[in-house]
C-alpha positions as CSV (number, residue, x, y, z in Angstrom):
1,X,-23.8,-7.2,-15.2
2,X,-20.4,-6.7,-13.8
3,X,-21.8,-5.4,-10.7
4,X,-23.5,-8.8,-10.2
5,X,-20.4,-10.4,-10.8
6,X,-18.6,-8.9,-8.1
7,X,-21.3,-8.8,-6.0
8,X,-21.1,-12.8,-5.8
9,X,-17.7,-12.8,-4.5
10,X,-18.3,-10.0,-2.3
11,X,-21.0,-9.4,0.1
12,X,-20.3,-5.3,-0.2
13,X,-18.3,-3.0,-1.8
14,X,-17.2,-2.2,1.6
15,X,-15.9,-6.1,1.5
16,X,-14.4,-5.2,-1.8
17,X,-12.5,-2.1,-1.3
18,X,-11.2,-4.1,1.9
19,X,-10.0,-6.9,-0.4
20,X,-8.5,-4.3,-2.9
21,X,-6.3,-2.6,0.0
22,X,-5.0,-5.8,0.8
23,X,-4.0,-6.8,-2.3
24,X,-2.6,-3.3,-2.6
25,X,-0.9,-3.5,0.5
26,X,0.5,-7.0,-0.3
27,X,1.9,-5.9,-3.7
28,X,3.7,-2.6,-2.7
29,X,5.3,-4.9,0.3
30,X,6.6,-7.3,-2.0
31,X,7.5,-4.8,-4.3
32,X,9.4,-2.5,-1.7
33,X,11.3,-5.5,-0.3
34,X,12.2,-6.3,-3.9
35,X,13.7,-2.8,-4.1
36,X,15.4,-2.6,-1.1
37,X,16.8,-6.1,-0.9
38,X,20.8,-6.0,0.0
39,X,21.4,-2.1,0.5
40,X,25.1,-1.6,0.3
41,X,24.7,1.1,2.6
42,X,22.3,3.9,4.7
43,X,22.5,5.4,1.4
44,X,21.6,3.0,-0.9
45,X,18.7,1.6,0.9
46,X,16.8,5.5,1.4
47,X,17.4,6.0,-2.1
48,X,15.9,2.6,-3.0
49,X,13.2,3.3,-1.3
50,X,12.6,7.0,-2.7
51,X,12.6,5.6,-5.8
52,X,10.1,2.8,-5.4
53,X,8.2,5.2,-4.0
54,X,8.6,8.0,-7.4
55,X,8.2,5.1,-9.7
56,X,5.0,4.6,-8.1
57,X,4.2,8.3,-8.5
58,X,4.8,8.4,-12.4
59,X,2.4,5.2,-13.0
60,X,0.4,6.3,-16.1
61,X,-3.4,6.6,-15.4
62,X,-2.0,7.2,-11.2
63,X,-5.3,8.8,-10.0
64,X,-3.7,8.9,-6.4
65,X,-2.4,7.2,-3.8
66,X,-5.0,4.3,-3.0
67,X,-5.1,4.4,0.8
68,X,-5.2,8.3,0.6
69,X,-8.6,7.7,-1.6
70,X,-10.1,5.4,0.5
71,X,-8.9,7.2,3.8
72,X,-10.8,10.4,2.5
73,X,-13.9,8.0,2.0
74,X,-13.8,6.4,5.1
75,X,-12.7,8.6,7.8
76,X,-14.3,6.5,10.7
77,X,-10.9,4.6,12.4
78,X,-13.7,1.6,13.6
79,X,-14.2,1.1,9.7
80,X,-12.7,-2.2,8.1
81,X,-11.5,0.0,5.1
82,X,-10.0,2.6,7.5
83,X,-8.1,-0.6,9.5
84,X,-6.8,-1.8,6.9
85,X,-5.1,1.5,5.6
86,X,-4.0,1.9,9.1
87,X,-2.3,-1.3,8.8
88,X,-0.7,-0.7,5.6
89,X,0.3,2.7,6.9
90,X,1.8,1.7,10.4
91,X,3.8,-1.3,8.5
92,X,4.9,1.6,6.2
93,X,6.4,3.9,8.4
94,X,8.0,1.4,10.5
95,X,9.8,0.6,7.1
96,X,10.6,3.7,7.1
97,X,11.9,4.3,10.3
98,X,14.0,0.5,10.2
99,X,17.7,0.6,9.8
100,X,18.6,1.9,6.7
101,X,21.0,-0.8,6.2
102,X,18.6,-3.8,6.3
103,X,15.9,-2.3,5.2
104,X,15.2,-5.8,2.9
């Protein structure tokens, strides 16, 4: 039954998991600008981000990271589900790599 529920809104689960990265993506984005908004220093906005990233890690029920998952399910870099972790990813570690400073 809830198979044929989802099913209505989504053509696939392929359209799915594609819907669920996004909303991932969009959430951990908010979230890491939320965390890193107005570093004081270099300092302040690394850690910020480190610990965004460890509060993530201690989520009860954490059964890995999502994009990992789905990258170890979808290994072909054409797929939909494999773009859209790209994405995610490349957005990522240009975060990363950004000016510790203004980070937000």
């Amino acid at each position: 039954m809830i198979r044929a529920t989802f099913y209505r809104h989504f053509p696939s689960k392929d359209d799915l998991i594609v819907q669920y990265i996004g909303t991932a993506d969009r959430g951990i984005r908010e979230a890491v600008a939320a965390a890193t908004d107005k570093p004081t220093s270099a300092d302040s906005g690394v850690r910020a981000l480190a610990d965004f990233v460890a509060s993530q890690i201690k989520t009860p029920g954490l059964r890995g990271c999502a994009f990992l998952n789905a990258a170890a399910e979808y290994p072909d870099l054409a797929d939909p589900i494999h773009q859209a972790i790209l994405a995610h990813r490349s957005w990522f570690y240009e975060r990363e790599r950004a000016d510790p400073v203004s980070l937000a």
